[in-house]
C-alpha positions in Angstrom: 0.0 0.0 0.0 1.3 3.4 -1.0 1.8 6.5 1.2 -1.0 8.1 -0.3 -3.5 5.0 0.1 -2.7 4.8 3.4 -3.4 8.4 4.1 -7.3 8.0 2.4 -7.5 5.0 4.8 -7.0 7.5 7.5 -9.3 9.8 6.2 -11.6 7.7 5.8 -11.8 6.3 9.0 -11.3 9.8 10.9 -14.0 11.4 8.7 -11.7 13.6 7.2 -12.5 12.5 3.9 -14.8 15.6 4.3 -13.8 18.8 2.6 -11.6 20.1 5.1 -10.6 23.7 4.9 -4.8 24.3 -4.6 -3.9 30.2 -14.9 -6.7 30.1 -15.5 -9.0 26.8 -16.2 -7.9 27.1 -19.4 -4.0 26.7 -19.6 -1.7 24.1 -20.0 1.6 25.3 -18.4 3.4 25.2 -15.5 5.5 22.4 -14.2 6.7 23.4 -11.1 4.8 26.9 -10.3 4.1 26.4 -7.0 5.3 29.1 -4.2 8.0 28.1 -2.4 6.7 29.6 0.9 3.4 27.8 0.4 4.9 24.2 0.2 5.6 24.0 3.7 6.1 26.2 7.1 8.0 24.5 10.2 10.6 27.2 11.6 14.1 25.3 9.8 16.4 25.6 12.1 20.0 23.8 12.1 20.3 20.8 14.5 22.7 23.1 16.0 20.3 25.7 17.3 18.1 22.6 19.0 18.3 21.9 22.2 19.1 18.4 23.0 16.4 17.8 25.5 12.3 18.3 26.2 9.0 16.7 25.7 7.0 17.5 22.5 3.2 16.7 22.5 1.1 16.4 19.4 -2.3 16.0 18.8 -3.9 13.5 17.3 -7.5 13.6 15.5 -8.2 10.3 17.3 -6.6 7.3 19.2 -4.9 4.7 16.6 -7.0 1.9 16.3 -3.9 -0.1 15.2 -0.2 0.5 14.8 -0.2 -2.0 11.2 0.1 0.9 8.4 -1.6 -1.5 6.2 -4.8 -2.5 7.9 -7.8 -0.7 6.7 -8.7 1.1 10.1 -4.8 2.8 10.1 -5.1 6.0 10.2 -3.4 9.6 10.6 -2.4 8.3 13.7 -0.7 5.0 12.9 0.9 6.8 9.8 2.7 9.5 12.3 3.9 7.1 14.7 5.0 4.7 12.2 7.2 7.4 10.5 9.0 7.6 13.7 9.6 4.0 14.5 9.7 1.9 11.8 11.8 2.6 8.5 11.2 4.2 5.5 13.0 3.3 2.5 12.2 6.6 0.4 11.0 10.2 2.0 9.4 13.1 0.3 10.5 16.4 -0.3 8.8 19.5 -0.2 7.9 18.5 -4.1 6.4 15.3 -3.7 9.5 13.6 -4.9 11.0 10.2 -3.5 14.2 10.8 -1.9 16.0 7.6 -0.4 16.9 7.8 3.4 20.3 7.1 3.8 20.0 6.2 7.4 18.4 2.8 5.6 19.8 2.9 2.1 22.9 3.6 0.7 21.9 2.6 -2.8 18.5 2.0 -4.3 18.7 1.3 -8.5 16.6 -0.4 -10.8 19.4 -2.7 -12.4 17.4 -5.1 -14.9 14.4 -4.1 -17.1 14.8 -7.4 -19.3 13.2 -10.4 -19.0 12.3 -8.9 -15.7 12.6 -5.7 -14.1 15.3 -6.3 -10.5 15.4 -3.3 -8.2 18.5 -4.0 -5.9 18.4 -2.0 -2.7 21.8 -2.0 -0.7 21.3 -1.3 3.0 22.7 0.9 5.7 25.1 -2.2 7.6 24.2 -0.3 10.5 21.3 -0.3 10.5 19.0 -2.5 13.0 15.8 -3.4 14.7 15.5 -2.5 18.6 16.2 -5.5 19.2 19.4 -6.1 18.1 18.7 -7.8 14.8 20.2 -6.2 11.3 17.6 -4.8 9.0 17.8 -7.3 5.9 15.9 -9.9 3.3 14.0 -11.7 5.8 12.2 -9.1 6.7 11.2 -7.7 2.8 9.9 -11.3 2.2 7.5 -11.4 5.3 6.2 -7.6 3.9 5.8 -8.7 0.4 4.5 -12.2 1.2 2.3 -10.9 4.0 0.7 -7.8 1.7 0.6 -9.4 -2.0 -2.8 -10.8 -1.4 -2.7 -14.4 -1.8 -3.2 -15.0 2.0 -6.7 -14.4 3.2 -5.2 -14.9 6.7 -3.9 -11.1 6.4 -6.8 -8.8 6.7 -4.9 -6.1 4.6 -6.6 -3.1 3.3 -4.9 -3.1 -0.7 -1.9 -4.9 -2.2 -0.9 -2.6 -5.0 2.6 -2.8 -6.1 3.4 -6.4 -3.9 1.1 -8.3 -5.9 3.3 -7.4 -8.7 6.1 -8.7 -7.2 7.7 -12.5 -8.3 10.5 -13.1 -5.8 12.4 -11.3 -3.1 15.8 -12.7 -2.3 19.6 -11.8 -0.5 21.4 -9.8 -2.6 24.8 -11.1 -3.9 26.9 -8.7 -1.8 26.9 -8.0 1.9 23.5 -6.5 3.1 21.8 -6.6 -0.3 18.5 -7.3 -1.6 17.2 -8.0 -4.7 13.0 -7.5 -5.8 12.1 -9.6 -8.7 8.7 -8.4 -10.3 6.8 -10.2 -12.1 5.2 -6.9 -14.3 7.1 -3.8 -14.7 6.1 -1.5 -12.0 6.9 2.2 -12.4 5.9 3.4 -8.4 8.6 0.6 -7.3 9.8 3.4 -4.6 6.6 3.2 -2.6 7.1 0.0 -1.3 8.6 -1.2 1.6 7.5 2.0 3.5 7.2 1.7 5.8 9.2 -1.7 6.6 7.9 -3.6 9.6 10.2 -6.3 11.2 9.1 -9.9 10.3 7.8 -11.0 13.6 4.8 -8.4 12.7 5.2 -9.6 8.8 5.5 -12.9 9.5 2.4 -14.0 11.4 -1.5 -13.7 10.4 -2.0 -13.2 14.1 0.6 -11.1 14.7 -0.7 -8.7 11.8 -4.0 -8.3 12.4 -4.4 -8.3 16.5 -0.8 -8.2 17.2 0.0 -4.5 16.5 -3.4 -2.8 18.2 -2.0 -2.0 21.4 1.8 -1.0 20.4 5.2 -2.3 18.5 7.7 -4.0 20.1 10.0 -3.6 17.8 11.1 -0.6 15.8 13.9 1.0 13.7 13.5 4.8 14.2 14.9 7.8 15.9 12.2 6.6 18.8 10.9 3.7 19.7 7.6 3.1 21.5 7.6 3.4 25.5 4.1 3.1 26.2 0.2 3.8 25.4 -2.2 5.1 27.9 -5.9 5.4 28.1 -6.6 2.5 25.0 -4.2 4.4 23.0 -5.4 7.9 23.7 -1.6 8.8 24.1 1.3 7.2 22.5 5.0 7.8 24.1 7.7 8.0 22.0 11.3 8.0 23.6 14.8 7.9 21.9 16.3 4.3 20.3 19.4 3.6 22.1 20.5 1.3 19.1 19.2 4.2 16.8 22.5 4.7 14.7 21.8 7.9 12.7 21.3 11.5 14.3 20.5 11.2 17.9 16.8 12.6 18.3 16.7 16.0 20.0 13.4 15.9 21.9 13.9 12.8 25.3 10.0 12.1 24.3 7.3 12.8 21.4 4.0 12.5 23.1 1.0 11.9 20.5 -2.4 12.9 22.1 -5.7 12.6 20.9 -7.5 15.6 20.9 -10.4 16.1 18.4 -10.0 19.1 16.6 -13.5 21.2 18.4 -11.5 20.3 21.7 -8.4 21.6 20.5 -8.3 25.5 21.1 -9.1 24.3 25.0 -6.0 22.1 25.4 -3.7 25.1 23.7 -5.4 27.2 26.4 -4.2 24.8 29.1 -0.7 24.1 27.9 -1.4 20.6 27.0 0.1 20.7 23.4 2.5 21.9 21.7 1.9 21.2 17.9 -1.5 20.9 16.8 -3.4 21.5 13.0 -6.4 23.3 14.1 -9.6 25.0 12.7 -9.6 28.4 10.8 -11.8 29.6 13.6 -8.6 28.8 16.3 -6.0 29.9 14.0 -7.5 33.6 13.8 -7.7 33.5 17.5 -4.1 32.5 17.6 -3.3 34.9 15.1 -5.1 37.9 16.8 -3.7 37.2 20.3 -0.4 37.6 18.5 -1.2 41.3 17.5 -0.3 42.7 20.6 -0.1 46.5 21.2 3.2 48.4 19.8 4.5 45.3 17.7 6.4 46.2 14.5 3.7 45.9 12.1 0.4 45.3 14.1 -0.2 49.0 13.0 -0.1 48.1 8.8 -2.3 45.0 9.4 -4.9 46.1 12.5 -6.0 48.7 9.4 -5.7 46.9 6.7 -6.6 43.0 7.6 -10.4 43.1 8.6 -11.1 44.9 5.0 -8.9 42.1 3.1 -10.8 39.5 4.8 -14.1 41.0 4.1 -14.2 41.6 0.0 -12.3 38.1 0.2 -14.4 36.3 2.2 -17.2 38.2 4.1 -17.2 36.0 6.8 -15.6 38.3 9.2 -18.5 40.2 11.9 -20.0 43.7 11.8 -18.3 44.3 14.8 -14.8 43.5 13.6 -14.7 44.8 10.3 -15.9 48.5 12.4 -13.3 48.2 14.3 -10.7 47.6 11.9 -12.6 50.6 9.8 -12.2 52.7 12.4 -8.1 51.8 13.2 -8.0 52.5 9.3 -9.1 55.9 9.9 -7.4 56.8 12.9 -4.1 55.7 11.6 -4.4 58.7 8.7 -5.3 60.9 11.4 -2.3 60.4 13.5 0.1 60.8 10.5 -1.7 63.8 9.1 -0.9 65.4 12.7 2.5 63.4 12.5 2.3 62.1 16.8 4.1 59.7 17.7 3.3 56.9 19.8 0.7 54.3 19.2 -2.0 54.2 16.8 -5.4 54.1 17.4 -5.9 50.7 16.5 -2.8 49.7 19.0 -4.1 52.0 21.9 -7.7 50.1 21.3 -6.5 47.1 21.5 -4.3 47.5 24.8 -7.4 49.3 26.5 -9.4 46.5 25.7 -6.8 44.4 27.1 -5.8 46.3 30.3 -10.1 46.3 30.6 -10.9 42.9 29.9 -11.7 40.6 32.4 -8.8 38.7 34.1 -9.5 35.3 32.3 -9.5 37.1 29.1 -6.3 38.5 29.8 -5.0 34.9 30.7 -6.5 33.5 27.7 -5.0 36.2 25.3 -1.4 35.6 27.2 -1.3 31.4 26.3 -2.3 32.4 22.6 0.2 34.2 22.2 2.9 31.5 22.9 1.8 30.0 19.5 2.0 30.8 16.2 0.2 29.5 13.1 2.2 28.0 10.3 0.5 27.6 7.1 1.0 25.4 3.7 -0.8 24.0 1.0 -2.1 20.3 2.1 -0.9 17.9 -0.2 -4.7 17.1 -0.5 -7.6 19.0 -3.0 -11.4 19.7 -2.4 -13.6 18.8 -5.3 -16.9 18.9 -6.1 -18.0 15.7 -7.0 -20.8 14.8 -9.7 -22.1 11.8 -9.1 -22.9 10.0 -12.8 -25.2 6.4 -11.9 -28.3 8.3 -12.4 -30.4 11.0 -12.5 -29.7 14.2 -15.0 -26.2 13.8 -14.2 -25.7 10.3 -15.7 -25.7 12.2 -19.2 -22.0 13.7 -19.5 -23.6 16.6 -21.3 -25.5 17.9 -18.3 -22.2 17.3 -15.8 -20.1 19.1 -18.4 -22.8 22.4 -18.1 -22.4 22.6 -14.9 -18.4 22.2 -14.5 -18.7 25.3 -16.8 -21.1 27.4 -14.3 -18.7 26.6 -12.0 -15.8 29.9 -11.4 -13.2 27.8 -9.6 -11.0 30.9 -9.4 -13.8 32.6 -7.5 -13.8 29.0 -5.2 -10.2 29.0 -4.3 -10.3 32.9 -3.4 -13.1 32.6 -1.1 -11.0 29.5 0.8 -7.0 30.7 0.5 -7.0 34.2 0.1 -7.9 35.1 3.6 -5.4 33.0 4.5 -2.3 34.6 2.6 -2.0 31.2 0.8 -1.8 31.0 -3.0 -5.3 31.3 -3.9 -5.4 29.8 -7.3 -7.6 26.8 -8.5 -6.1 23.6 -8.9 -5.9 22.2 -12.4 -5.3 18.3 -12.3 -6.8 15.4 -10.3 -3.5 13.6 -10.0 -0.8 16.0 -9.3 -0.9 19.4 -7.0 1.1 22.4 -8.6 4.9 22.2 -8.0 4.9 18.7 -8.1 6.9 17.4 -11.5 4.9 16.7 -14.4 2.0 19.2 -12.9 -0.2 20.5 -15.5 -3.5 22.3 -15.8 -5.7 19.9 -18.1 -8.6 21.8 -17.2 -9.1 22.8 -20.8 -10.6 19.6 -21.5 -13.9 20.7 -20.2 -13.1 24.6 -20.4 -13.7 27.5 -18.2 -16.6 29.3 -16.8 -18.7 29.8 -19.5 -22.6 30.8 -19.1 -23.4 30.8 -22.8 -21.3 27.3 -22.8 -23.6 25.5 -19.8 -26.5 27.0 -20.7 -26.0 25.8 -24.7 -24.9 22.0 -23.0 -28.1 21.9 -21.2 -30.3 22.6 -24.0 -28.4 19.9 -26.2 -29.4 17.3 -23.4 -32.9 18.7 -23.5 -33.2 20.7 -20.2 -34.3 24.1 -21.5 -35.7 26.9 -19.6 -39.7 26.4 -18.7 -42.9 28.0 -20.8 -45.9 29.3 -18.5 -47.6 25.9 -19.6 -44.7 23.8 -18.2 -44.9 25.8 -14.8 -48.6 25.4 -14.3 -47.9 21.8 -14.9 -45.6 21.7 -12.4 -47.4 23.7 -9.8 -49.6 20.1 -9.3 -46.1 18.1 -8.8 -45.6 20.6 -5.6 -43.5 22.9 -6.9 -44.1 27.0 -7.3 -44.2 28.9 -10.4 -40.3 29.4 -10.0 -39.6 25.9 -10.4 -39.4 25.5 -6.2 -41.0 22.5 -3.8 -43.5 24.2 -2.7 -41.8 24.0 1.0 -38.2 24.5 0.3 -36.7 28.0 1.2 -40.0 29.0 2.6 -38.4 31.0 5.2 -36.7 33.1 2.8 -39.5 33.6 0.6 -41.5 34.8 3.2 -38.8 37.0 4.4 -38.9 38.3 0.2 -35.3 36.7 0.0 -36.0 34.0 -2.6 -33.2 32.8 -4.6 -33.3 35.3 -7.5 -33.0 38.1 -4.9 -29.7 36.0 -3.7 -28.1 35.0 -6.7 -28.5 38.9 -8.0 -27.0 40.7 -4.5 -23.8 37.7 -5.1 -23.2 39.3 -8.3 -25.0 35.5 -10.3 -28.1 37.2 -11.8 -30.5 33.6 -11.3 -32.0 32.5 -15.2 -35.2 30.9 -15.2 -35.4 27.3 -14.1 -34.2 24.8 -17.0 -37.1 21.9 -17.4 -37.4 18.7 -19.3 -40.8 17.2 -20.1 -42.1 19.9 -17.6 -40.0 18.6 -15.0 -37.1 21.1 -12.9 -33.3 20.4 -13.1 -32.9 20.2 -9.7 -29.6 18.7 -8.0 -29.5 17.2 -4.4 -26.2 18.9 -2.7 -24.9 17.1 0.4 -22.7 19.3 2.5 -21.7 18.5 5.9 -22.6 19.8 9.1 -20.6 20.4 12.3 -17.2 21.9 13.7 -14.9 23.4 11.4 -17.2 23.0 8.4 -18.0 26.8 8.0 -15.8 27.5 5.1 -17.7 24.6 3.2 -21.2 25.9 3.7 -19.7 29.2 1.9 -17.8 27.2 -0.5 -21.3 25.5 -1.1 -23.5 28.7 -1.0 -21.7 29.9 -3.7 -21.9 27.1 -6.1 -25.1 26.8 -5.8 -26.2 30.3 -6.7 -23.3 29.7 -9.8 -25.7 27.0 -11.1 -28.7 29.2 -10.9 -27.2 31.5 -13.0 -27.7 28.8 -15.8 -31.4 27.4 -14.6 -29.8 25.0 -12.3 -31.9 24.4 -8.7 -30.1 22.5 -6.0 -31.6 21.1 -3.0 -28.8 22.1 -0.1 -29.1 18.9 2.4 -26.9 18.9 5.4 -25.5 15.8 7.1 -23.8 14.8 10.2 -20.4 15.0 9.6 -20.2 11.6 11.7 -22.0 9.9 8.7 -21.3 12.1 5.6 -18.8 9.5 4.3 -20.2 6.4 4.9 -24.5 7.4 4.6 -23.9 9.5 1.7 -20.6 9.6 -0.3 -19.8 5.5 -0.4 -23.2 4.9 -0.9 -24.0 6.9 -3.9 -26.6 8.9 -1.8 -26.5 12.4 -3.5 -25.7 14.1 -6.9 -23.7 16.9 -5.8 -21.2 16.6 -3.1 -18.4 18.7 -1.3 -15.4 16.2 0.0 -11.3 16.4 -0.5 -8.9 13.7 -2.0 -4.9 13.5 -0.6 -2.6 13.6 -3.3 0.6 11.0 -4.2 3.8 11.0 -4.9 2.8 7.9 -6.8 -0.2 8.8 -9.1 -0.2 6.1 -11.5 -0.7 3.5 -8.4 -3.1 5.7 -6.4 -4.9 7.2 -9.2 -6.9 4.4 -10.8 -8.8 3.1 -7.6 -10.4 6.7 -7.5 -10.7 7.2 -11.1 -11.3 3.5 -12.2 -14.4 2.5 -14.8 -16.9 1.1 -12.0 -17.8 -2.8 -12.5 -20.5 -4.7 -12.6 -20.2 -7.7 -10.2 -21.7 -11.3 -9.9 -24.6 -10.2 -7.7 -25.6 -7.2 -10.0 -24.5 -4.3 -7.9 -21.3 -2.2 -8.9 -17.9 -2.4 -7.7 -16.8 1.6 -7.5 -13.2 0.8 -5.4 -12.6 4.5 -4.8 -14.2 5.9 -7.6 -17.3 7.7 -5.7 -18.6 9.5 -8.4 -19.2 6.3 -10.8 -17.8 7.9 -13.7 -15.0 6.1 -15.8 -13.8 4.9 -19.2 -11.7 2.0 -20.4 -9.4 5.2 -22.2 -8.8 6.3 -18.8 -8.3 2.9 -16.9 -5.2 1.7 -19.8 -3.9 5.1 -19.5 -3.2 4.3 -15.8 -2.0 0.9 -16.8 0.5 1.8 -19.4 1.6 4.3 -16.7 2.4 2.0 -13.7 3.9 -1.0 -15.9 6.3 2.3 -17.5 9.9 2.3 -16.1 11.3 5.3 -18.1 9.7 8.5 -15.7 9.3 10.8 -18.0 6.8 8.7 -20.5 5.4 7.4 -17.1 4.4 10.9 -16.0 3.0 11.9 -19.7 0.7 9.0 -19.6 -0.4 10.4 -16.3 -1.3 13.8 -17.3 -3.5 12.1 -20.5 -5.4 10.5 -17.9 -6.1 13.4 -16.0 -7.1 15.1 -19.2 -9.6 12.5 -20.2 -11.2 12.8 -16.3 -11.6 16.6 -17.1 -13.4 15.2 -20.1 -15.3 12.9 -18.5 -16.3 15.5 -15.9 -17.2 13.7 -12.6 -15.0 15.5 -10.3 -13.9 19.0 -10.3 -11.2 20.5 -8.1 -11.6 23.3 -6.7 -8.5 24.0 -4.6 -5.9 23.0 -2.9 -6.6 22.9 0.7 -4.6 24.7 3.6 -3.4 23.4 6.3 -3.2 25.3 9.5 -0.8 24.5 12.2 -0.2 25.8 15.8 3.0 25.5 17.3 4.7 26.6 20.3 6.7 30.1 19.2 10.0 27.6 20.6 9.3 24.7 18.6 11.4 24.2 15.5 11.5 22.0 12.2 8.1 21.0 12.8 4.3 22.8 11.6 2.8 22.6 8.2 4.7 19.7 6.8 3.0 19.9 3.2 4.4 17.2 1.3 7.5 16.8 3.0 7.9 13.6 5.6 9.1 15.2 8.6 12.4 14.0 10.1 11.5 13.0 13.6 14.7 13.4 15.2 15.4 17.1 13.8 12.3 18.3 15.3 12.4 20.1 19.3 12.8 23.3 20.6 14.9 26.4 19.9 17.9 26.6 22.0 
């Protein structure tokens, strides 16, 4: 199982599958565009300037349910942990590009193609389990035996990449060993990553139950001391056999703390690294602005009026106070006095005023900061194409074109001071190698386009006959059930008054055979899912602009995945993908032609929308059985052109990811793509 697959195993079991807060659509360029400051933010520091000593405690979004990487309910959890415990062959970089860890590899080379490709990996003679025994063969046979899938006794989640796989074997020099596949496999660098000993390998038992409660064996920087409260918090001390850079930090303790509960435990000093909310990261952020800073002056004036045009999701309240620092400011340097500005000598009478626990509250902020990347993970909008209006291409294609994903990816990054540009490729994120918009395949945001798609599919905008006709199905003469938006109708806020005060003038309803397009939208409900219900206001008053109604339905965020998305329960839907190093492995299970199977239903994998084609599944198949990169990579980029086609998922954005740290703490934060190296990361000397 690949990096990536194990992350959407995580996802999926956390819930974070949901959409979690990346030129136009139409170009085609751009390799490696991606800002360099937005692929990752962790305070670098030397190992130099790092104190050798202290505790480090992370959260968690949940207690591992396992420590096997390759079970299916592994998780974010279980893939943290393992990183700092068990080996991994090859790392990322802040591109997304394989790099080969030296403290396990000192050579990694693909040196046969014909009759068979041979990948001979040479390995670090010192390196070794905890307990004493040298890393070698034994242990890559129990992996690939263990997760190639010809043993039902090992209740692995996916085997791509082992199954492919003919013989592992010693090496013919000292601390050598040679792969033998069977097919050519291009992603040949994702295996073996992590590498678990072959007492865990080795044993059915040992795999599936073996590994719930801890490891006993490791090859990390750390190794595993103990869990506490069924796994609720993991403690990570240093490896005494650990033969590369001794780890700065004497413990890394991982806590489970959902993210809702997570501003609380910053508040009480119980963490120190965290990814939070955007609602707790604009707290951090504001405690931060304290009076007479260098620079609180430029942004207490300018910020609140930023975030508003951006994203009007900031209160009356604030953006009049931030008005009124604006205007104070000119005042005070028309009369050129020194001294604070108005917006600073607000803010520390506020503070000197405030009640004592505010004060307290305001002073623990302010020991963290937010760091901020690009996720290496996209939120789409997902069409789903079994049935309904959207089971004809022509009708998903119209509204990918009434969709401004410029607008989309402003209204989520901007506010943020990330890169707010829409992402143009399913299978790659920008600044990864071989990234290229193919969102030309379907175009741009088009009106006149999505309007003319929908008429050529027969949905055209109702006559007066077809309304009274639909007035007896329970629907109004806009085209309405006759008890959805009631509230806002009475109030006179229907949805032409809305669409026209968003700047989306609404079109009359589009009807076939008398009957409304209308689209059920599932968005979730619940903490942290704010900037989604914006993300999905706005889409759907883009589709009214072309005669498109959708029914907004919001679920429990608890069930969204499993109720709604897995199940095919909705047409429209709001969720986020990770992305891959390896996209020609983890690519097809999401975009793979769904298949019929014996009992009549439909095998979908990972492909939630249900749209495919056989173009697009050989693409994927030519790309992973490809040993020369660069073809490799093309072949991946015609498959993401031909999804575009196909139109079943649009991406909106890269996602961010928000990060609070401890002002002290250093090489750790918004990893991005980057693996972190465990025993770099501590605090500042």
């Amino acid at each position: 199982m690949s990096i990536a697959k194990r992350r959407r195993v995580a996802l999926l079991a956390t819930g974070v599958l949901l959409p979690l807060p990346w030129v136009s659509g139409c170009s085609s360029s751009g390799d490696d565009s991606s800002p360099a400051a937005a692929r990752r933010d962790v305070a670098a520091a030397a190992r130099d300037r790092v104190a050798d000593r202290g505790t480090l405690r992370w959260a968690l979004d949940a207690a591992p349910g396992t420590f096997n990487a390759f079970q299916t309910n592994a998780d974010s959890g279980t893939q943290r942990i393992a990183g700092a415990v068990l080996p991994s062959l090859f790392t990322l970089d802040g591109r997304g590009r394989p790099q080969r860890d030296p403290d396990y590899l000192e050579a990694a080379d693909v040196v046969d193609r014909e009759p068979k490709q041979v990948v001979r990996y040479k390995l670090n003679p010192k390196a070794v389990w905890t307990d004493g025994r040298p890393i070698g063969a034994e242990d890559f046979t129990a992996q690939w035996k263990a997760l190639r899938g010809t043993d039902g006794a090992y209740w692995t989640a996916r085997n791509a990449g082992y199954d492919r796989i003919a013989k592992v074997e010693p090496g013919d020099g000292a601390h050598e060993v040679e792969v033998t596949f069977a097919k050519p496999y291009a992603d040949w660098r994702s295996l073996f990553t992590p590498l678990y000993p072959k007492s865990v390998m080795g044993d059915p038992a040992a795999f599936n139950d073996g590994r719930r409660r801890g490891l006993a064996v490791g090859a990390g920087p750390f190794m595993m001391r103990r869990t506490t409260g069924g796994t609720k918090s993991v403690t990570l001390v240093r490896n005494p056999r650990w033969w590369g850079d001794r780890a700065r930090l004497d413990k890394l303790v991982f806590k489970a703390v959902p993210v809702k509960r997570r501003a609380a435990a910053l508040l009480a000093g119980k963490l120190d690294l965290a990814e939070v909310d955007r609602a707790t990261a604009e707290r951090i952020e504001a405690a931060g602005q304290a009076p007479g800073k260098k620079g609180a002056k430029k942004q207490a004036a300018a910020e609140p009026s930023a975030r508003h045009g951006a994203a009007g999701d900031r209160s009356g309240q604030d953006r009049a106070a931030g008005d009124q620092a604006g205007q104070d400011r000119v005042d005070q340097e028309q009369v050129a006095q020194g001294g604070r500005d108005a917006a600073d000598a607000m803010r520390a009478w506020a503070e000197a005023n405030a009640p004592e626990k505010v004060r307290a509250r305001t002073a623990a902020l302010r020991r963290f900061t937010v760091r901020k990347a690009l996720e290496p993970a996209y939120t789409q909008l997902a069409l789903n194409g079994t049935k309904g209006p959207l089971a004809d291409e022509r009708v998903r294609r119209a509204v990918a074109r009434a969709i401004d994903r410029k607008a989309l990816a402003e209204l989520v990054l901007r506010p943020l001071g990330l890169p707010a540009k829409p992402l143009g490729n399913h299978l790659l994120m920008a600044g990864q190698q071989g990234y290229k918009d193919h969102s030309g395949a379907i175009g741009g945001k088009d009106t006149h386009a999505a309007q003319a798609l929908l008429a050529d599919a027969g949905w055209r905008p109702g006559t007066a006959s077809d309304r009274e006709k639909a007035l007896g199905a329970g629907t109004d003469d806009e085209g309405r059930d006759g008890g959805r938006d009631a509230s806002r109708r009475d109030a006179g806020q229907g949805d032409a008054g809305r669409s026209e005060r968003s700047g989306h003038a609404a079109a009359a309803v589009v009807r076939k055979h008398g009957r409304p397009l209308e689209l059920r939208f599932v968005v979730p409900s619940g903490s942290g899912t704010a900037p989604l219900d914006k993300v999905g206001d706005r889409i759907a008053r883009m589709l009214e602009a072309v005669g498109v109604r959708t029914k907004v339905v919001k679920v429990s965020g608890s069930g969204y995945f499993k109720d709604h998305i897995a199940s095919g329960n909705y047409d429209l839907a709001l969720y986020s993908w990770p992305a891959s190093a390896y996209p020609a492995t983890d690519g097809r299970p999401i975009y793979a032609k769904p298949q019929p199977a014996a009992d009549g239903s439909l095998v979908v994998e990972q492909n939630y929308t249900r749209v495919g084609t056989d173009q697009i599944d050989h693409l994927f198949d030519q790309a992973i059985a490809e040993l020369d990169a660069g073809s490799s990579r093309a072949l991946v980029g015609r498959a993401d052109a031909r999804i575009w086609a196909a139109a079943g998922s649009i991406p909106l954005y890269q996602r961010p990811q928000l990060v609070a740290a401890r002002k002290t703490v250093v090489n750790a934060g918004a990893f991005g793509f980057a693996t972190p190296r465990y025993q770099d990361i501590g605090f500042r000397k």
